[in-house]
MMTF fields as JSON, N, C-alpha, C and O atoms, coordinates in Angstrom:
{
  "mmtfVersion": "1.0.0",
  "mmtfProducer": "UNKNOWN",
  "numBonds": 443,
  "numAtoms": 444,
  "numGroups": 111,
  "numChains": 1,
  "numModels": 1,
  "chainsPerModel": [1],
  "groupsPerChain": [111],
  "chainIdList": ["A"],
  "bondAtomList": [4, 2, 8, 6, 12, 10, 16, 14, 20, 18, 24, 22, 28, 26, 32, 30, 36, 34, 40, 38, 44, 42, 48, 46, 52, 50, 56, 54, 60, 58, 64, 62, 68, 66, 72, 70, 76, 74, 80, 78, 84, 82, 88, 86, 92, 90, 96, 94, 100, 98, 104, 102, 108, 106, 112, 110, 116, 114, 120, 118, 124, 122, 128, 126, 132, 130, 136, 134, 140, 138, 144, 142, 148, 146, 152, 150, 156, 154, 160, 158, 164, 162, 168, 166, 172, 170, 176, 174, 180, 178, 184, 182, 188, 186, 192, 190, 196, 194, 200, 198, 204, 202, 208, 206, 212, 210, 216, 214, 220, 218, 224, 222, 228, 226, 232, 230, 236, 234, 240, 238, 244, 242, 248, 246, 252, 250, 256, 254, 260, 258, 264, 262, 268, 266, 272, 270, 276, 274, 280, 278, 284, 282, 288, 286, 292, 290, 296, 294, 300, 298, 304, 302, 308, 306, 312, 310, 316, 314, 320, 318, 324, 322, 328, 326, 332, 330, 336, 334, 340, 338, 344, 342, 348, 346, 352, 350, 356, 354, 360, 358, 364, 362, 368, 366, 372, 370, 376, 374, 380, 378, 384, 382, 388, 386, 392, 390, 396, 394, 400, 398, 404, 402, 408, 406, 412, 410, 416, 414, 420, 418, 424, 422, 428, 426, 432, 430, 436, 434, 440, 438],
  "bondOrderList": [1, 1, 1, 1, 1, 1, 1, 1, 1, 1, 1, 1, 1, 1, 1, 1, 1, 1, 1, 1, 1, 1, 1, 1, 1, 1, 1, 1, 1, 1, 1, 1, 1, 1, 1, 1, 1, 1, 1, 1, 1, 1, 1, 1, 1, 1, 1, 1, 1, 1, 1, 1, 1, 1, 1, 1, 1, 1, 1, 1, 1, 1, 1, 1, 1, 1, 1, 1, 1, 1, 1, 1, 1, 1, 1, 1, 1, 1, 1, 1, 1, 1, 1, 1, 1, 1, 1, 1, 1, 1, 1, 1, 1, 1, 1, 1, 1, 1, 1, 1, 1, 1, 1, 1, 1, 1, 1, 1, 1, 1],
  "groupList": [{"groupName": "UNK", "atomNameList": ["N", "CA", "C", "O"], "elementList": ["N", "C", "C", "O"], "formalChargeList": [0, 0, 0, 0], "bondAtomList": [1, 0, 2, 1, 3, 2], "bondOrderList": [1, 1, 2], "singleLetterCode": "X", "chemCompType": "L-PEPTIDE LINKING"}],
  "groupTypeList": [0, 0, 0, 0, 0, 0, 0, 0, 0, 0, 0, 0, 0, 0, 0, 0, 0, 0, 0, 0, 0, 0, 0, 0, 0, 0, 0, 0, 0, 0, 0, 0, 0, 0, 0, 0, 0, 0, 0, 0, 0, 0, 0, 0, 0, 0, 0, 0, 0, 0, 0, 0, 0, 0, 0, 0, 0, 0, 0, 0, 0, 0, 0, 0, 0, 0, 0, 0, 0, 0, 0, 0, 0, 0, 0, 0, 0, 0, 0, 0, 0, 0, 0, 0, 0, 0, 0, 0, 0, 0, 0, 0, 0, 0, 0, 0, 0, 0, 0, 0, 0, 0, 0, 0, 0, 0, 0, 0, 0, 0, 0],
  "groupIdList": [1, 2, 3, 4, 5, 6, 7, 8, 9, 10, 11, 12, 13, 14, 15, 16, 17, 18, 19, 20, 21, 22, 23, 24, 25, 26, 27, 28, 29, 30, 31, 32, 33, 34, 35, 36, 37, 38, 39, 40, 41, 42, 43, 44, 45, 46, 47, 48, 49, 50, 51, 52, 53, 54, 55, 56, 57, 58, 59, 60, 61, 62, 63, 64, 65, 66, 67, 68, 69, 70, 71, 72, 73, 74, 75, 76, 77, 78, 79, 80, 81, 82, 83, 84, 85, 86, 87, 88, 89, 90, 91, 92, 93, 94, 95, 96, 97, 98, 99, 100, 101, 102, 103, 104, 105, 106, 107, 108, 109, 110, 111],
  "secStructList": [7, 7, 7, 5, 7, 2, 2, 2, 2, 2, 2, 2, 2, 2, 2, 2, 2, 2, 2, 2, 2, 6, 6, 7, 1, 3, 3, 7, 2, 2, 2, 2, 2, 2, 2, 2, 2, 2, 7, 6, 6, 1, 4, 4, 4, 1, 1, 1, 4, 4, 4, 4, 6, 4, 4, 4, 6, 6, 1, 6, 6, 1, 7, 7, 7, 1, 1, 7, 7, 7, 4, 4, 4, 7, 3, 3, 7, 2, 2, 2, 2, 2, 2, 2, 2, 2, 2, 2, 2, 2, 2, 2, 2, 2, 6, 7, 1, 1, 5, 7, 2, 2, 2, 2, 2, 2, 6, 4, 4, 4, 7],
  "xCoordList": [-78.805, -79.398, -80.847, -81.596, -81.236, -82.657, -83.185, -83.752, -83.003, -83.517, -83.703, -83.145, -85.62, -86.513, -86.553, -85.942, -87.537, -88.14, -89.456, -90.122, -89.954, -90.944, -92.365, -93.021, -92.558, -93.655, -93.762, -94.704, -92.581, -92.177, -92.504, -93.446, -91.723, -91.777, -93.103, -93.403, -94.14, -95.403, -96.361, -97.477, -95.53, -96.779, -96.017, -96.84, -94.642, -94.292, -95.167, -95.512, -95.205, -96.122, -97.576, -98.291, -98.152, -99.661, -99.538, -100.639, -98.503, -98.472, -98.347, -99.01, -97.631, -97.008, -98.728, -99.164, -99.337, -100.89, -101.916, -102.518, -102.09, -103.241, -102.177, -102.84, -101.252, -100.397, -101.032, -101.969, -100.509, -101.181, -102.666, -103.044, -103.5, -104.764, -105.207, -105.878, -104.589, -105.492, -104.432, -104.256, -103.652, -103.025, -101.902, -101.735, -101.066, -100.058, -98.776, -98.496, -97.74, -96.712, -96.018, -94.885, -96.31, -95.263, -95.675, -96.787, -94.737, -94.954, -94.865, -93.724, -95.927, -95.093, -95.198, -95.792, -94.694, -94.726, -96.291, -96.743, -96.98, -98.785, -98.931, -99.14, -98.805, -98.706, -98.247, -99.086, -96.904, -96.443, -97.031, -96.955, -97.58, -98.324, -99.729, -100.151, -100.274, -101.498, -100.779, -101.208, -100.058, -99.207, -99.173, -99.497, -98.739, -98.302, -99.965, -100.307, -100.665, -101.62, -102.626, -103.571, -102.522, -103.358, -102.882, -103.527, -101.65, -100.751, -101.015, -100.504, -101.84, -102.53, -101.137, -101.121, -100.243, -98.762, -98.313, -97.578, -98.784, -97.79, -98.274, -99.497, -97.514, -97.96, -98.895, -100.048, -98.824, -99.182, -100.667, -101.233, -101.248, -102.295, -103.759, -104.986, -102.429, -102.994, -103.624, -104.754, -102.309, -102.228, -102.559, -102.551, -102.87, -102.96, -104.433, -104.83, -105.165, -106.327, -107.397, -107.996, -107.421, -108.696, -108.157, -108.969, -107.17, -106.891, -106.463, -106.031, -106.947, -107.194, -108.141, -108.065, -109.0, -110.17, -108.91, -108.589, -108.457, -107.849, -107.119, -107.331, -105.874, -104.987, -105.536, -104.63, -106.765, -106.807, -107.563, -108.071, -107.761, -108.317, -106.965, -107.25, -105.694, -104.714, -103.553, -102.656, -104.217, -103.851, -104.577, -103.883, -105.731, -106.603, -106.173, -106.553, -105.499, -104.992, -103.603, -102.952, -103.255, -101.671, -101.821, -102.711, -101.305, -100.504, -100.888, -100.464, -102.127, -101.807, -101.792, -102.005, -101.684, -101.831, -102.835, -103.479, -103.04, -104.369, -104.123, -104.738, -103.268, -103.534, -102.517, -101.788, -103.265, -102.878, -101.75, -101.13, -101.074, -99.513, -99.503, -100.474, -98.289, -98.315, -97.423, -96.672, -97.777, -97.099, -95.553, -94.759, -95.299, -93.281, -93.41, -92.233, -93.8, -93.281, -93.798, -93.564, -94.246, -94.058, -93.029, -92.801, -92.37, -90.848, -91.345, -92.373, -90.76, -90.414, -90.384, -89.904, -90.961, -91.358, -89.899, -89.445, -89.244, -88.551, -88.558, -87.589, -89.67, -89.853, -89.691, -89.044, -90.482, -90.289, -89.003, -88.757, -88.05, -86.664, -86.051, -85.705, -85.956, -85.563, -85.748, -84.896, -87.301, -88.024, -86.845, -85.998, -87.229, -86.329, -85.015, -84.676, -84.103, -82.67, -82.536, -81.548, -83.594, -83.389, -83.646, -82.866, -84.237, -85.409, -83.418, -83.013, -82.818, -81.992, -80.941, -80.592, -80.225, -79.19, -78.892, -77.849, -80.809, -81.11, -80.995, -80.815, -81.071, -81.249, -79.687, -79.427, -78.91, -77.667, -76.653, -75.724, -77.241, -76.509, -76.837, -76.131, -78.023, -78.789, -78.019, -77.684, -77.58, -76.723, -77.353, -77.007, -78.539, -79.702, -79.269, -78.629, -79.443, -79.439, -80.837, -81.084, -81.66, -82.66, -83.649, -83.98, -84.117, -85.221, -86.172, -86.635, -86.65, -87.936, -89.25, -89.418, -89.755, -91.22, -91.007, -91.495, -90.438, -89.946, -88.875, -88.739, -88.218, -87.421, -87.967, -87.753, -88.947, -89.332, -90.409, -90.551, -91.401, -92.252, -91.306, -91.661, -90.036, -89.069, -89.057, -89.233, -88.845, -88.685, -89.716, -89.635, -91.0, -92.254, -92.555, -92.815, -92.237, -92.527, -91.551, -91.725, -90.23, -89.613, -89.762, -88.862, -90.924, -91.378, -92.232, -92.91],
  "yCoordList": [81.243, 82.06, 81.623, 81.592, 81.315, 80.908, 81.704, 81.203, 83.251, 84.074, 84.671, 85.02, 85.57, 85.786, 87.073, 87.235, 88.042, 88.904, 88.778, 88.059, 89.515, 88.662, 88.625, 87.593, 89.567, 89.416, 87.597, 86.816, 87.557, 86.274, 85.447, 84.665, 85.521, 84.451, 84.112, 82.918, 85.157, 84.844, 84.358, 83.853, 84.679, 84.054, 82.676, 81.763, 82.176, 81.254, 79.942, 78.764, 80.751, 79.556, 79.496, 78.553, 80.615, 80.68, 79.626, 79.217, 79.083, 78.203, 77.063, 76.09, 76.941, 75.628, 74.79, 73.655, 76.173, 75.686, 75.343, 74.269, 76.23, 76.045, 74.603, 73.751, 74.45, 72.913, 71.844, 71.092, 71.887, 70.74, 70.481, 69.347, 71.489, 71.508, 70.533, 69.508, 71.274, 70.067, 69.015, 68.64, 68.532, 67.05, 67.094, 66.179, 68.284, 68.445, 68.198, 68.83, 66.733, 66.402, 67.137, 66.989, 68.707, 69.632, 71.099, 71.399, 72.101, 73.405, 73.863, 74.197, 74.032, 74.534, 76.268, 76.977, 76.58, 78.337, 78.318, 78.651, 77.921, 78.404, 78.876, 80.049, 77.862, 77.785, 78.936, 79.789, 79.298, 80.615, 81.778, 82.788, 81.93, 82.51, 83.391, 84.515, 81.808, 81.871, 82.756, 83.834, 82.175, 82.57, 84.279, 85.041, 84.62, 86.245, 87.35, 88.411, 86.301, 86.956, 87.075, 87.643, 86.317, 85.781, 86.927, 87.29, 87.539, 88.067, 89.513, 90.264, 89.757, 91.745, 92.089, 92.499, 92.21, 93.138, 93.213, 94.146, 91.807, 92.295, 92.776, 92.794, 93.222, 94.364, 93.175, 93.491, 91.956, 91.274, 90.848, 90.114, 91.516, 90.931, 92.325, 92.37, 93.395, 94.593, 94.67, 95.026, 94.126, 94.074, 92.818, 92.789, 91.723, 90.571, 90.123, 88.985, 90.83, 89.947, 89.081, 88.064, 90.038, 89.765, 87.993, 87.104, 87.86, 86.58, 84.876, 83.774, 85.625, 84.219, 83.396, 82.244, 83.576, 82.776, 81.642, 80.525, 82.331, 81.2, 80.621, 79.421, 81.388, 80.8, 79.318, 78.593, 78.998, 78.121, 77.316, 76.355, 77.535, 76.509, 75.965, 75.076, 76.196, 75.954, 75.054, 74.371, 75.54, 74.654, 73.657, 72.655, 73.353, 72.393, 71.052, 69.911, 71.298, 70.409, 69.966, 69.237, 70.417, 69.74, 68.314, 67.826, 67.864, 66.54, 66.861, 67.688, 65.432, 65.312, 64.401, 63.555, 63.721, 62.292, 61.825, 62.507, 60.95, 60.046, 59.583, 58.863, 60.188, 59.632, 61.284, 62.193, 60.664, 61.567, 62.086, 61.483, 63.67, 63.891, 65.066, 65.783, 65.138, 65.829, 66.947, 66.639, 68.457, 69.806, 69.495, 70.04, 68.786, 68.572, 67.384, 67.025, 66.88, 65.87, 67.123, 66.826, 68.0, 68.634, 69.691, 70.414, 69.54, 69.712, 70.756, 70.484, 71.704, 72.167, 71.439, 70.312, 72.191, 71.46, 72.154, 73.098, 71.636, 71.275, 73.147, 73.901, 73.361, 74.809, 75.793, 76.81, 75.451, 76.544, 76.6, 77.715, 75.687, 75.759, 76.934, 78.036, 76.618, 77.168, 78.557, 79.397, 78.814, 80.331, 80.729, 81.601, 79.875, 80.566, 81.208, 82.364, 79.864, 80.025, 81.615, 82.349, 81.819, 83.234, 84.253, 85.204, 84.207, 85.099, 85.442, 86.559, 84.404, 84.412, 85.282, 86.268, 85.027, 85.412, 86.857, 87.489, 87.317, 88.833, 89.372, 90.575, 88.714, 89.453, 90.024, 90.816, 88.858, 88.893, 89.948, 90.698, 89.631, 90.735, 92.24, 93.242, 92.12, 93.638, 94.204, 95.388, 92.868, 93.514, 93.414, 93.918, 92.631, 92.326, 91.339, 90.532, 91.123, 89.802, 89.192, 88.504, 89.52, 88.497, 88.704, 89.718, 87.21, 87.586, 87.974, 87.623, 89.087, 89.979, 89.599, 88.604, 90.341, 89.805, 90.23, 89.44, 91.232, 91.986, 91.083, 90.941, 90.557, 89.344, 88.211, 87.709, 87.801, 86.712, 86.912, 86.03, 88.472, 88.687, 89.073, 88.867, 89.655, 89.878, 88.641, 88.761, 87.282, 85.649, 85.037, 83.813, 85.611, 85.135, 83.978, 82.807, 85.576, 84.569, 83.381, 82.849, 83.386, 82.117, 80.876, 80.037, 80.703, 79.531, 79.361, 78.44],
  "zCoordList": [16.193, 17.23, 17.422, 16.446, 18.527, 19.133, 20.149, 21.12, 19.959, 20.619, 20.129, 19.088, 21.25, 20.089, 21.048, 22.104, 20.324, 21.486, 21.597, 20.852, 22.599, 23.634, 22.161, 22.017, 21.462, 20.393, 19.449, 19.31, 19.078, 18.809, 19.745, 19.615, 20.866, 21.811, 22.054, 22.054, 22.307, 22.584, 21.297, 21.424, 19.762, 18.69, 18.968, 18.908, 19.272, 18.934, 20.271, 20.178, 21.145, 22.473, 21.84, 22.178, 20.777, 20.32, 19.219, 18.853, 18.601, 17.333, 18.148, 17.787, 19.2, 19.859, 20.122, 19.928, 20.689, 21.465, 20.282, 20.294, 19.318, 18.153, 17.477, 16.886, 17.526, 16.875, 18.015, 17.747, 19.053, 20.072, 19.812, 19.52, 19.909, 20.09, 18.481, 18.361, 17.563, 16.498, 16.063, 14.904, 17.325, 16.976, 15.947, 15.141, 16.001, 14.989, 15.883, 16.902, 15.081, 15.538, 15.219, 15.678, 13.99, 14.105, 14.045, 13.611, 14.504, 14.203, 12.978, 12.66, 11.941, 10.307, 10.218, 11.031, 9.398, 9.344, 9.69, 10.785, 8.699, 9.337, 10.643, 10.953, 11.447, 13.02, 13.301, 13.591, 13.307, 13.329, 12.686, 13.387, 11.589, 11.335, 11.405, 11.132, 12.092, 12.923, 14.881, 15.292, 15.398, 16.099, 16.01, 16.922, 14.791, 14.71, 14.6, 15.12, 13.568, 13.95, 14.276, 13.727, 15.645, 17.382, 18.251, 19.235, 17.846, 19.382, 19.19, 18.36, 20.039, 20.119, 20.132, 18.971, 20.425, 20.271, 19.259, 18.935, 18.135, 16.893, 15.797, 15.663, 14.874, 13.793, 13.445, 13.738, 12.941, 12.184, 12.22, 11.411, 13.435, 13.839, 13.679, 13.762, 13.372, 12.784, 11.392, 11.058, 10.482, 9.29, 8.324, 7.094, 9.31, 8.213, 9.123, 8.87, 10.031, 10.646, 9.97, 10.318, 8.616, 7.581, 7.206, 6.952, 7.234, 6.494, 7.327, 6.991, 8.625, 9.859, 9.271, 9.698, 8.448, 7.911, 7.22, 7.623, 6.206, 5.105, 5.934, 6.111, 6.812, 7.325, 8.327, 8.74, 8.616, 9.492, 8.832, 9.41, 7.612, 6.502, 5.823, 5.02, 5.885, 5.78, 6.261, 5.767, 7.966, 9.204, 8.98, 9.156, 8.648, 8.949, 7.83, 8.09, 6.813, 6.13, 6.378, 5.629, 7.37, 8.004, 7.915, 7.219, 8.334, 8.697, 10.638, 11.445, 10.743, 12.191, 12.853, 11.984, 13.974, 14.652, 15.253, 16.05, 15.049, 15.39, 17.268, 18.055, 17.326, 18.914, 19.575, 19.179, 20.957, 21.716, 22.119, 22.995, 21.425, 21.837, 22.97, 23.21, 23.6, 25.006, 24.016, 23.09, 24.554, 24.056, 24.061, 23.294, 24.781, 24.653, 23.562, 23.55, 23.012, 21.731, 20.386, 19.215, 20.606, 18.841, 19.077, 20.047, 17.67, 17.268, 16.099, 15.479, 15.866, 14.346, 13.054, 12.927, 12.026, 10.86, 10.405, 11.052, 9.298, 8.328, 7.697, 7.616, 7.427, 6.851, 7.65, 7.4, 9.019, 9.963, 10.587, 11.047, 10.757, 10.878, 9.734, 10.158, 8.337, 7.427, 7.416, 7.129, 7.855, 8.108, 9.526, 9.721, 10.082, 11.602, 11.425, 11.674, 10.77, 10.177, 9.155, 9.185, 8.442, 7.475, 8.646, 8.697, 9.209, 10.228, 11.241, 11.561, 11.422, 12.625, 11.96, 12.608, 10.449, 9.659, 9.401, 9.24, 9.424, 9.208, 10.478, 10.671, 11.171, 12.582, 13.648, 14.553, 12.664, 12.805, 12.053, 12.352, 11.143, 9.654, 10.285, 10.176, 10.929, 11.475, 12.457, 12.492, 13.709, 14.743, 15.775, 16.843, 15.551, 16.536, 17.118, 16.443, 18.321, 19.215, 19.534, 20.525, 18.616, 18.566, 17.492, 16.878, 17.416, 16.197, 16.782, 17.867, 15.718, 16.009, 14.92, 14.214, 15.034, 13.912, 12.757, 11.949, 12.185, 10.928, 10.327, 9.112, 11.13, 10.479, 9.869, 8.765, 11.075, 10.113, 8.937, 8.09, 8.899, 7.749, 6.701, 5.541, 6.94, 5.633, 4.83, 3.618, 5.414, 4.266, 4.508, 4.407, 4.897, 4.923, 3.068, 2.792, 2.132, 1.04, -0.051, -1.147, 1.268, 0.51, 1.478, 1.466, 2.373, 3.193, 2.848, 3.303]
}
């Protein structure tokens, strides 16, 4: 399942943009992370604001490319798939037809 609701959908275009912007050929949970708590709608941005400091000292040690990539060549990292895939299973098991943000902070700490 690759449907999100719109809180998601919108941290997930905020990771896509803070990923482009510092030259990352991929989206990793961080991104998403940073993503969840960028987005005034989600809890996450309530509850985790204090810790945007670390989180982008975090980002900043990614893996990025030395030359110039266009927003359609970055792909999902390896982890953030895995995060997605748990995030999708629960959402399913729930009865939900889409992943929501509580899904994916539920396996936050096995990514």
């Amino acid at each position: 399942m690759n449907k999100f609701d719109t809180i998601v959908e919108g941290s997930i275009a905020i990771a896509q943009s803070e990923a482009h912007k510092r030259k990352s050929t991929e989206i990793y949970p961080e991104h998403l992370m940073f993503g969840l708590i960028n987005n005034p709608s989600s809890y996450s941005s309530r509850a985790l604001k204090k810790y945007v400091g670390d989180l982008e000292k975090l980002i900043a040690v990614l893996p990025t490319s030395k030359d110039k990539i266009s927003i359609d060549q970055i792909r999902a990292s390896s982890k953030l798939s895995e995060w997605l895939t748990y995030a999708s299973s629960h959402a399913i098991q729930s009865g939900n037809g889409e992943i929501r943000e509580r899904d994916l902070i539920k396996y936050l700490p096995q990514v």
